[in-house]
C-alpha positions in Angstrom: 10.2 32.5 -26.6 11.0 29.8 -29.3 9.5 26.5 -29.5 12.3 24.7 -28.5 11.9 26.5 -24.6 8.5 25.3 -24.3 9.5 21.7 -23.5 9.6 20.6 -20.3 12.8 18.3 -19.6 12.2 16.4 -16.1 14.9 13.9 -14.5 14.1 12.0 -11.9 17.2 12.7 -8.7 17.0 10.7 -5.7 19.6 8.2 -3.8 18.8 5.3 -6.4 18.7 7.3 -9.4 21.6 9.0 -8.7 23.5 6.1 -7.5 22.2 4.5 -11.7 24.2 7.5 -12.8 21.4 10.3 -12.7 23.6 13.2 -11.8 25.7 12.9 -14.5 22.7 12.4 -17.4 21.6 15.6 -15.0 24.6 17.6 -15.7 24.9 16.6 -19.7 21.3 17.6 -20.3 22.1 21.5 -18.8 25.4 21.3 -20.6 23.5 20.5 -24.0 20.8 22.9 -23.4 22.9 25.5 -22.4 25.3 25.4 -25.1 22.5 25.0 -27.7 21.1 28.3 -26.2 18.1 26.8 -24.9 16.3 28.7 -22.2 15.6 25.1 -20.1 16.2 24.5 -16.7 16.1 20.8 -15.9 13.8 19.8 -13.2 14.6 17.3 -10.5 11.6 15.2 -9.5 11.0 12.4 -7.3 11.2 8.3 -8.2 8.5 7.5 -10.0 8.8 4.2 -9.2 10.9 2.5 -12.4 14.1 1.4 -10.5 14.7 -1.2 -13.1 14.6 1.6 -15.9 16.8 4.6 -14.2 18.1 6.8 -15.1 14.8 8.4 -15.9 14.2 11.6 -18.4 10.8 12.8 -18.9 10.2 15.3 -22.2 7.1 17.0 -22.2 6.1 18.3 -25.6 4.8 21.4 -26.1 1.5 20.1 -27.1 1.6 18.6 -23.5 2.3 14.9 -24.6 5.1 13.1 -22.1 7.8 10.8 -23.5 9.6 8.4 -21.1 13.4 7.9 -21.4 15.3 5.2 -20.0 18.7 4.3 -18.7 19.8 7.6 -20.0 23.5 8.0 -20.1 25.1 11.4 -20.7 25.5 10.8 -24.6 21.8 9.5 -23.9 20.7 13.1 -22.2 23.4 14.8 -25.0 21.5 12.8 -28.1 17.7 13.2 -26.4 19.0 17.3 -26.2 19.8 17.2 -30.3 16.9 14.9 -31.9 14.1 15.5 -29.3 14.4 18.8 -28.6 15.7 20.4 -30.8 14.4 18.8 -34.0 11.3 17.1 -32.4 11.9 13.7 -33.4 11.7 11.3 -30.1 14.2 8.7 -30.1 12.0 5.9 -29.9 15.2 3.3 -28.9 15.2 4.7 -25.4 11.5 5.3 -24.6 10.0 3.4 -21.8 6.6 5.3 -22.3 5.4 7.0 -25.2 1.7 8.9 -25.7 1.8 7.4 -29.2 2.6 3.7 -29.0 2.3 0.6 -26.9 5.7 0.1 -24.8 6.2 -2.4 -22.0 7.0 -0.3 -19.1 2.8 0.6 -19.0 2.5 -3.0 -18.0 4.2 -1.2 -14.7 1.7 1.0 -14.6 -1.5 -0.4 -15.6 -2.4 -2.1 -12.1 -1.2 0.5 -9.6 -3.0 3.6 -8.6 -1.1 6.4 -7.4 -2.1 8.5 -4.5 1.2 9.5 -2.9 3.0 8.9 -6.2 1.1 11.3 -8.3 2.8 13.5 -8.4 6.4 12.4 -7.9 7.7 12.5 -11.5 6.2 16.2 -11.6 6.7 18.2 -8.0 11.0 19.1 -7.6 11.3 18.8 -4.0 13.6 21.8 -3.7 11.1 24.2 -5.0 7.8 24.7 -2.9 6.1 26.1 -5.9 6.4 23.4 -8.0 4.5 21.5 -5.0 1.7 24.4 -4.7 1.0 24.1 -8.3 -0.1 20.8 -7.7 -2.5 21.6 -4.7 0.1 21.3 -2.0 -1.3 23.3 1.1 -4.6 23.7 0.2 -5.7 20.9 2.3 -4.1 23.3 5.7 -5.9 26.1 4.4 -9.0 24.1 3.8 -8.9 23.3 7.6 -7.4 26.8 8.8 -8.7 29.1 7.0 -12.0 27.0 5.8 -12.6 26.8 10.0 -12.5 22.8 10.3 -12.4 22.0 13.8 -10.1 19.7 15.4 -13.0 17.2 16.1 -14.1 17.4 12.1 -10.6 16.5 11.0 -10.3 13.6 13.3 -14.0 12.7 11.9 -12.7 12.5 8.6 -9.9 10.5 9.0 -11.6 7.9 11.3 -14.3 8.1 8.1 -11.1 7.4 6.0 -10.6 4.0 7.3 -6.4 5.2 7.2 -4.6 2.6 9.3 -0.6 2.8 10.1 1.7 2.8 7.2 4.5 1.5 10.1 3.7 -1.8 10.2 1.5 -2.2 12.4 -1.5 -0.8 10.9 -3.2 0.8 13.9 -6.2 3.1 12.7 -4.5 6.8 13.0 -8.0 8.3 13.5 -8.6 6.3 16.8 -5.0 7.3 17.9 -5.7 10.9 17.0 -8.5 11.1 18.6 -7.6 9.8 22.0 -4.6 12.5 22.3 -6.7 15.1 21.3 -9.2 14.4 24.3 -5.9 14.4 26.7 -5.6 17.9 28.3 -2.3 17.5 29.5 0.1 20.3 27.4 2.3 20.3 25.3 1.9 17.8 23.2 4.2 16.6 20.5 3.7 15.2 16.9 6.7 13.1 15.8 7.1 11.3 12.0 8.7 8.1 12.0 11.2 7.5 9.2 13.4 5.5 10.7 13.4 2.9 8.3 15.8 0.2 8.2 14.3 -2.9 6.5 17.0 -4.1 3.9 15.7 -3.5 0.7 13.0 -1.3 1.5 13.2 2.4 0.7 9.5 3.3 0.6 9.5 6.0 3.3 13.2 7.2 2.1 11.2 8.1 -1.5 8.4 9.8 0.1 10.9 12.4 2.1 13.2 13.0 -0.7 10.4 13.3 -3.4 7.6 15.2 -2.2 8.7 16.6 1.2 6.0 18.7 1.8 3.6 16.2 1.5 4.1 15.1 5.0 5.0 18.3 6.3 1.5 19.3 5.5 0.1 16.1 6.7 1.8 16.3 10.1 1.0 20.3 10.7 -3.0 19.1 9.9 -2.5 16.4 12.6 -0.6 18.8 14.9 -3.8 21.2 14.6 -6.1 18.2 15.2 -4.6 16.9 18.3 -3.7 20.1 20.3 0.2 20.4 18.9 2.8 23.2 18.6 5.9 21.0 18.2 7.0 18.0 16.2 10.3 16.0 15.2 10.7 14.2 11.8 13.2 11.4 13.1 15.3 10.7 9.8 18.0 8.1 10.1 21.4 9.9 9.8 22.1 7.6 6.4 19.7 9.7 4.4 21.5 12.6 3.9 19.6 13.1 0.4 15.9 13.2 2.8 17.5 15.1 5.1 18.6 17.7 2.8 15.3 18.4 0.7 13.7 18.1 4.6 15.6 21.1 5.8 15.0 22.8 2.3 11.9 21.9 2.2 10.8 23.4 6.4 12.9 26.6 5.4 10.5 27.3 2.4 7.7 26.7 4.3 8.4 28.9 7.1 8.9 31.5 4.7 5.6 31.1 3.3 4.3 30.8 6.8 2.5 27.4 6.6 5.1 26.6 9.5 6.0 28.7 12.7 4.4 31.0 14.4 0.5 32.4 13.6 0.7 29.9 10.2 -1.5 31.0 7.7 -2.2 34.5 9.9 -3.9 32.2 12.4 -4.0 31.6 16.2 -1.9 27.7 15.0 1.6 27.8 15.8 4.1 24.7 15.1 7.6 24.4 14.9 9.1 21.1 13.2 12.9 20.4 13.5 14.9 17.0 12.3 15.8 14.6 14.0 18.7 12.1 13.0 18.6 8.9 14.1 22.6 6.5 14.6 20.6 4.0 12.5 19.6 1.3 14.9 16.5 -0.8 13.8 14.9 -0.8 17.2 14.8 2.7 16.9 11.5 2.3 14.9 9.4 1.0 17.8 8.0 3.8 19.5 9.2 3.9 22.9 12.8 3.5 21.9 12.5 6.3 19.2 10.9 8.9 22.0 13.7 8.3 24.3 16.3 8.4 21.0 15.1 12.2 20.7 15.3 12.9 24.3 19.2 12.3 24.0 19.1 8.6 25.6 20.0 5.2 24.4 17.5 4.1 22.1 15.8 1.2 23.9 12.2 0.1 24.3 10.9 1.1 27.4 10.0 -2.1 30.0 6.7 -3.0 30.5 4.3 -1.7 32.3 4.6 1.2 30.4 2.2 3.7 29.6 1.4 4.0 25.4 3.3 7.3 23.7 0.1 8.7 23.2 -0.2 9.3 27.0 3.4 9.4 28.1 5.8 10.0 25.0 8.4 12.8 24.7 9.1 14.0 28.2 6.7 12.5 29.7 3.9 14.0 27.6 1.3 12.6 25.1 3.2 12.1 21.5 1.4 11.0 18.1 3.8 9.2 16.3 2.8 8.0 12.9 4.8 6.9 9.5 6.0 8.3 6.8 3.2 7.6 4.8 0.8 7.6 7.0 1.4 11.4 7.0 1.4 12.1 3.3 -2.1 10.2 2.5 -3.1 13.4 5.3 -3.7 16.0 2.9 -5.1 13.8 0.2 -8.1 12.8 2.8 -8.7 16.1 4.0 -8.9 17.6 0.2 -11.1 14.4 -0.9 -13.1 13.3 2.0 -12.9 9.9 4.0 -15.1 8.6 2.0 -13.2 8.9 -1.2 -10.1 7.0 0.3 -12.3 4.1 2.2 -13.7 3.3 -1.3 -10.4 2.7 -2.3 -8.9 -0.9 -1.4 -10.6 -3.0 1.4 -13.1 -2.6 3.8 -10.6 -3.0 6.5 -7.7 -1.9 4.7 -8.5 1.5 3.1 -6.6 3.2 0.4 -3.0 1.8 -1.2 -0.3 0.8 0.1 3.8 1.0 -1.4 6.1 -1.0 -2.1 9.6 -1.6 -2.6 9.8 -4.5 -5.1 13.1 -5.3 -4.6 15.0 -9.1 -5.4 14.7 -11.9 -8.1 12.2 -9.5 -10.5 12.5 -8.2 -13.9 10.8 -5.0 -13.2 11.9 -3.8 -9.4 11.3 -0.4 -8.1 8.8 1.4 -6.0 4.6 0.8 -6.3 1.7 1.9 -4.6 -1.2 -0.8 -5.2 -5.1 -0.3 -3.8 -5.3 -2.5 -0.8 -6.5 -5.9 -1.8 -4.5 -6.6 -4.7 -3.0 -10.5 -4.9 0.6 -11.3 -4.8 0.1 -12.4 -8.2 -1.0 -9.1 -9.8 2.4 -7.2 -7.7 5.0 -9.8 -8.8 3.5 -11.3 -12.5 1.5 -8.2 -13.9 3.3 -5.1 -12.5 6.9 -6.7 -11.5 7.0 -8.5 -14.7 7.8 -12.1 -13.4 10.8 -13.5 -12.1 14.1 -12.7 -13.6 16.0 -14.3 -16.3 12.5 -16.6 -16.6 13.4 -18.7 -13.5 10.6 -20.1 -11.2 9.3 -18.2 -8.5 9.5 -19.5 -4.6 8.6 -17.2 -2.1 8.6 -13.5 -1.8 9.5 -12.3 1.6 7.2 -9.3 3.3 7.4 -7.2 5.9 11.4 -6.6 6.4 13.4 -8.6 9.0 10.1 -9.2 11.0 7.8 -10.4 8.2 7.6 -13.7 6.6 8.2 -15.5 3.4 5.2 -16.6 1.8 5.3 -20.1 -1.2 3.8 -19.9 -4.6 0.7 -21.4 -3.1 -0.2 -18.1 -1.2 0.1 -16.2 -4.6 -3.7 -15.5 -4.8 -3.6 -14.2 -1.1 -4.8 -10.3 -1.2 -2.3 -7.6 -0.1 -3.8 -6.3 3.0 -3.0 -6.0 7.0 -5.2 -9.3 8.2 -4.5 -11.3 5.0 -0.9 -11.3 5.7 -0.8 -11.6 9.3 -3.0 -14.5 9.0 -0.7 -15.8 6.3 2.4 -15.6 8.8 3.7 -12.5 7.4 2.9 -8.7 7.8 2.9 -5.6 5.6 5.4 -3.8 8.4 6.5 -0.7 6.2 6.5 -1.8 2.7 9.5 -4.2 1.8 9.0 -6.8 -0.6 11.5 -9.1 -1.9 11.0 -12.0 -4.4 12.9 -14.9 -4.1 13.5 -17.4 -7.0 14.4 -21.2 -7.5 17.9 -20.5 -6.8 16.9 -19.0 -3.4 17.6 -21.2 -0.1 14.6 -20.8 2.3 17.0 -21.9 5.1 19.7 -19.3 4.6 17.0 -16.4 4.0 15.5 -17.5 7.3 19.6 -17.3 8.8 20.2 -13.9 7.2 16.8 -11.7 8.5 17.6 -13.5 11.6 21.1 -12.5 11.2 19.9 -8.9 10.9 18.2 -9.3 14.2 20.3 -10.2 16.1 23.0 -7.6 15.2 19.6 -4.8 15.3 18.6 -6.3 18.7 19.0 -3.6 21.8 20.0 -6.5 24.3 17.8 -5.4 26.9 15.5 -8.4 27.4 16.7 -12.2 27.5 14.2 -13.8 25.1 15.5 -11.3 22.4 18.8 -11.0 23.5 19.7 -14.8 24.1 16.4 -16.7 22.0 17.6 -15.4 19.2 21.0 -16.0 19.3 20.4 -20.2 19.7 17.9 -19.7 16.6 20.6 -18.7 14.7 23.4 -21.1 16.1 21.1 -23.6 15.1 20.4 -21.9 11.6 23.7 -21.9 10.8 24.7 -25.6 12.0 21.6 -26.6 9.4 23.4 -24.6 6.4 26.6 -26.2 7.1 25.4 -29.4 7.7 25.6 -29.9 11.0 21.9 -30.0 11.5 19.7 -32.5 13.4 15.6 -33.5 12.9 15.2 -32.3 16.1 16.2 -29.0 15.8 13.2 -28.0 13.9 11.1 -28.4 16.8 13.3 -26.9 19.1 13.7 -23.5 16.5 9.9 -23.6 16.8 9.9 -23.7 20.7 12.4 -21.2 20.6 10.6 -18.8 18.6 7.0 -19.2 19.9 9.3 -17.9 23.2 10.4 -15.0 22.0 6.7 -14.4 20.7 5.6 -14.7 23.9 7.6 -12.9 26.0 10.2 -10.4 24.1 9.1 -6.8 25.7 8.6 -4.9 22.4 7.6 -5.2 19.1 11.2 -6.1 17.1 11.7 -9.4 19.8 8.2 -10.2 19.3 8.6 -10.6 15.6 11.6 -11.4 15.1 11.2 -15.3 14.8 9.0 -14.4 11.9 11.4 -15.4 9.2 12.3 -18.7 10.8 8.7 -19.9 12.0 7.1 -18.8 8.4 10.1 -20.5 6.6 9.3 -24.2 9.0 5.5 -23.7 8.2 6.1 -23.6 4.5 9.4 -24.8 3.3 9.9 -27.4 6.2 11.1 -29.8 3.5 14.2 -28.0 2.8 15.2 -27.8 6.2 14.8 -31.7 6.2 16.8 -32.1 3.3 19.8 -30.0 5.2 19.9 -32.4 7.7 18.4 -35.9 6.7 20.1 -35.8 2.7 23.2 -33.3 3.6 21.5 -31.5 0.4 20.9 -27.9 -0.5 18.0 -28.2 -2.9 18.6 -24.4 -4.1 22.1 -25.8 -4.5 23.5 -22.4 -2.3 24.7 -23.3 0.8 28.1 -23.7 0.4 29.2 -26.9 2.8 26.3 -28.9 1.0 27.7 -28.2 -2.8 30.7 -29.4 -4.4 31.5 -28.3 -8.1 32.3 -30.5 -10.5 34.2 -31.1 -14.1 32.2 -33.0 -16.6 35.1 -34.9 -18.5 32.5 -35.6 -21.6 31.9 -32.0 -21.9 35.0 -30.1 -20.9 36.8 -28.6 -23.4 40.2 -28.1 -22.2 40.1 -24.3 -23.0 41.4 -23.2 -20.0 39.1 -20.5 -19.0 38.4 -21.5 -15.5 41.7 -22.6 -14.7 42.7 -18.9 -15.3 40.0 -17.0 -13.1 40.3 -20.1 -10.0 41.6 -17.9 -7.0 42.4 -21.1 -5.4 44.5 -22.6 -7.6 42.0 -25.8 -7.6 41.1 -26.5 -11.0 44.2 -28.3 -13.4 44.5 -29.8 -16.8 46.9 -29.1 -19.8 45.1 -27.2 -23.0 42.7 -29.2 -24.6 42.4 -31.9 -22.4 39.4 -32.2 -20.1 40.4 -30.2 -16.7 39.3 -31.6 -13.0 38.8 -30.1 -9.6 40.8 -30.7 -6.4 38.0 -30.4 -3.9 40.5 -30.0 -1.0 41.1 -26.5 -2.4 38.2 -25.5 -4.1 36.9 -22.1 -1.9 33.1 -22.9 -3.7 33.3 -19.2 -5.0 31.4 -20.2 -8.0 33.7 -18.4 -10.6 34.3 -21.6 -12.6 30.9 -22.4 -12.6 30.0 -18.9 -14.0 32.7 -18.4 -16.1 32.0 -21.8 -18.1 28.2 -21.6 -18.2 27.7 -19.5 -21.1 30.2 -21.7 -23.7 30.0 -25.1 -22.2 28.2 -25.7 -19.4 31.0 -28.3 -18.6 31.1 -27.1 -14.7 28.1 -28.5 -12.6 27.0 -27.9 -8.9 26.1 -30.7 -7.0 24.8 -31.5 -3.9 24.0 -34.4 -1.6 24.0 -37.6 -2.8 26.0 -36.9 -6.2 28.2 -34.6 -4.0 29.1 -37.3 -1.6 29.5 -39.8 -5.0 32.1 -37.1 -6.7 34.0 -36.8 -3.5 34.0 -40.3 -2.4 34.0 -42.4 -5.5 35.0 -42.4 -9.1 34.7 -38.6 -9.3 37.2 -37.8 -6.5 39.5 -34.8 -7.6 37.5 -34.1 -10.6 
């Protein structure tokens, strides 16, 4: 073997990285090392989280130091092949970490603490060794062959604190343990990763990174609760999770730590996939049991029995998340205690993210519970991008809320947020900045929900709807003072009375928005303004005749033909065509800054007086 096989070469494949241009830096780095007559295989791993930095090559030295690549392009992965490799000299223009020197992507790193992510830029999620070499399945033997009873599992997870990674944080061991004392056969243990928050991707990471993570989590809850089948309920758009999922059950059934007598024991358990048409409602329980059972996914009416009595065909189901699985075998292999001395006293362990918006550094995170906004968005996300101001960051998916830059020092944890107006749901985060409109962000989640909503119950079906009539008269313009209290009547309707667990949050958005941005609503409707200067029927765009240049440049790229002026003599704007696209605005900003968007008062003056047509 020469020196030059003993690096490890690592890049990271999943449905972002690959969609930054992963496969092809893939493909380069085996055509390099092949033709150089390197005996390397490339390993896929999971996202390690650096989003903003993908695609992501990892070289591990032969003296077992790890260099970081970023953004690696095929010439990247062709060049890092050549210098690194083969003439160990790290190319120290693309490193995003580096054993040897400071960089700024450990500012990413410093503040998070990786439980489920440990191992994601190591395991390839198509190779079950690569996950055994790592631990994976020693926490099932531990408990099958080690003889941990049912009762001592469910002990130690109760011990653990572990609450719902789904949103709703209900503690898994108490749900455990009250199917287990059910004697009513079979029973069924289903994973939920129907997840369709926009922007969120947390639970899509987990499946296609370390699959076997939460196969191994849900065959130890299987064992604990009585359980020989189980359904992993994937939505259909996944078809990356989905593949390493059916890889992934394959190799362990070969291995026997799934089927029949697993591990030579008495424990039989057979997992199949589930995928799900991609309706949101899908992810509240009652609707996702009768998804699987082959009929319309709706929440069942109340009075209705919990799943954990009466949940796939009528018999007692454990549904838990994603995550909630995967954090399984860590507990079992480390004890309860070890993961309640990890975050809050109510909120055990980590949680993950998707840091996804108006942020330098966006990507996935997994935080101890307890950590402030500040530390997520300043420390690890690196602040707001292109040095704007931060607003709001919006948590929780469509349900959640949007929290202001006075809630920054609130801790990260399930009661902190509630009580704030907003909710961990599954992991979404999104940052907003100054250019953000708190009233449109309120229209488009509600938007969402409406389009999401089954239409099964009134409050949901038709509350909703008038919220976001009267959203969108506000953006437009159209908006009245007294609106805001009737939104608020609206929604605290909907709280009430909506039959499942989507209708009763979906005013979230709106209510959170009134309680802590209520001034820009007013400023809709009492100054006809858009203080974020985005709604489009508030803003008018405008020529400054001192600054204009007459270069043309705008006139060119106007798709509505609005803007006209000879060369070298200031241009104006015929608002009667403009289409408030924004092009001319853009396209001017970085030589002149001649363009401006108004809105208002100094709208209705440019319109209405000296400024008409220009």
């Amino acid at each position: 073997m020469t020196l030059n096989s003993q690096y490890e070469v690592k890049i990271g494949l999943t449905t972002c990285s690959i969609a930054a241009g992963a496969a092809k830096a893939y493909d380069a780095l085996k055509e390099a090392l092949q033709s150089s007559g390197i005996d390397i295989r490339p390993q896929r791993t999971g996202c390690i989280g650096m989003c903003y930095n993908e695609p992501l090559v990892e070289v591990v030295s032969p003296d077992g130091k790890k260099y970081l690549y970023g953004k690696v392009s095929p010439e990247d992965a062709r060049h890092i092949v050549a210098e690194h490799i083969i003439k160990g000299i790290p190319l120290d223009d693309l490193l995003v970490l580096s054993p040897d020197k400071e960089t700024p992507a450990k500012h990413f790193l410093d503040k998070q603490h990786h439980l489920l992510l440990k191992n994601f830029g190591t395991i390839d999620p198509e190779y079950i060794d690569s996950y055994i070499k790592t631990g994976g399945y020693e926490a099932l033997k531990k408990v099958l062959i080690g003889g941990i009873s049912p009762e001592e599992v469910i002990e130690e997870i109760k011990i653990s604190g572990l609450r719902g990674r789904g949103g709703a944080g209900f503690p898994a061991g108490k749900k455990w343990d009250s199917i287990q004392k059910i004697e009513k056969t079979p029973k069924y243990v289903v994973c939920n990763g129907d997840e369709g928050d926009p922007g969120a991707f947390m639970d899509r990471s987990v499946l296609e990174g370390n699959p076997h993570a939460v196969l191994e989590g849900m065959t130890i809850a299987a064992y604990a609760i009585g359980a020989n089948y189980g359904y992993i309920y994937v939505r259909a758009e996944y078809p990356l999770a989905v593949k390493r999922l059916k890889i992934a059950i394959e190799q362990a059934k070969q291995r026997k730590f799934l089927g029949p007598r697993i591990m030579g024991t008495d424990f039989d358990l057979d997992i199949k996939i589930f995928q799900g048409a991609g309706a949101f409602v899908c992810g509240e329980s009652t609707a996702l049991v009768r998804s699987i059972e082959g009929f319309r996914g709706q929440p069942k009416p109340p009075p209705r029995p919990h799943t954990t009595k009466e949940g796939l065909w009528g018999r007692p189901t454990l549904l838990n998340n994603v995550k909630t699985f995967a954090y399984v075998p860590e507990i079992i292999i480390n004890g309860g205690d070890w993961f309640s001395s990890i975050g809050t006293k109510e909120s055990t362990g980590t949680a993950i993210f998707a840091l996804a918006g108006k942020i330098k550094n966006n990507g996935l995170i997994e935080v101890p519970m307890g950590i402030t906004l500040k530390e997520i968005i300043f420390d690890i996300g690196g602040g707001i991008d292109g040095d704007l101001s931060f607003k709001a960051v919006q948590i929780g998916g469509p349900s959640g809320g949007c929290l202001p830059e006075q809630l920054l020092d609130l801790h990260v944890d399930f009661d902190s947020l509630l009580d704030a107006g907003a909710m961990m749901g599954s992991g979404g985060m999104i940052v907003l900045d100054e250019t953000s409109c708190m009233v449109d962000i309120a229209r488009y989640f509600l938007e969402f929900i409406v389009n999401e909503s089954c239409g099964q119950c009134v409050p949901c079906r038709e509350g909703t709807q008038q919220m976001l009539k009267i959203l969108e008269g506000i953006v437009s313009g159209d908006g009245r003072l007294e609106d805001l209290s009737l939104l608020e009547e609206i929604g605290k309707a909907i709280v009430t009375s909506s039959i499942c667990g989507l209708g009763k949050s979906a005013p979230n958005p709106v209510l959170s928005t009134l309680r802590y941005f209520r001034h820009e609503y007013e400023a809709h409707i009492t100054d006809n303004s858009c203080p974020a200067l985005y709604c489009k029927e508030l803003i008018a765009y405008w020529i400054d005749q001192d600054k204009c240049k007459g270069c043309g440049l705008c006139l060119d790229e106007c798709p509505g033909k609005a803007i006209s002026g000879e060369k070298k003599v200031p241009h104006v704007i015929d608002q009667t065509k403009c289409l408030k696209c924004a092009i001319c605005f853009e396209t001017c900003s970085d030589k002149f800054s001649a363009v401006r968007r108004v809105t208002g008062r100094e709208k209705v003056e440019i319109i209405e007086g000296e400024g008409k047509g220009g």
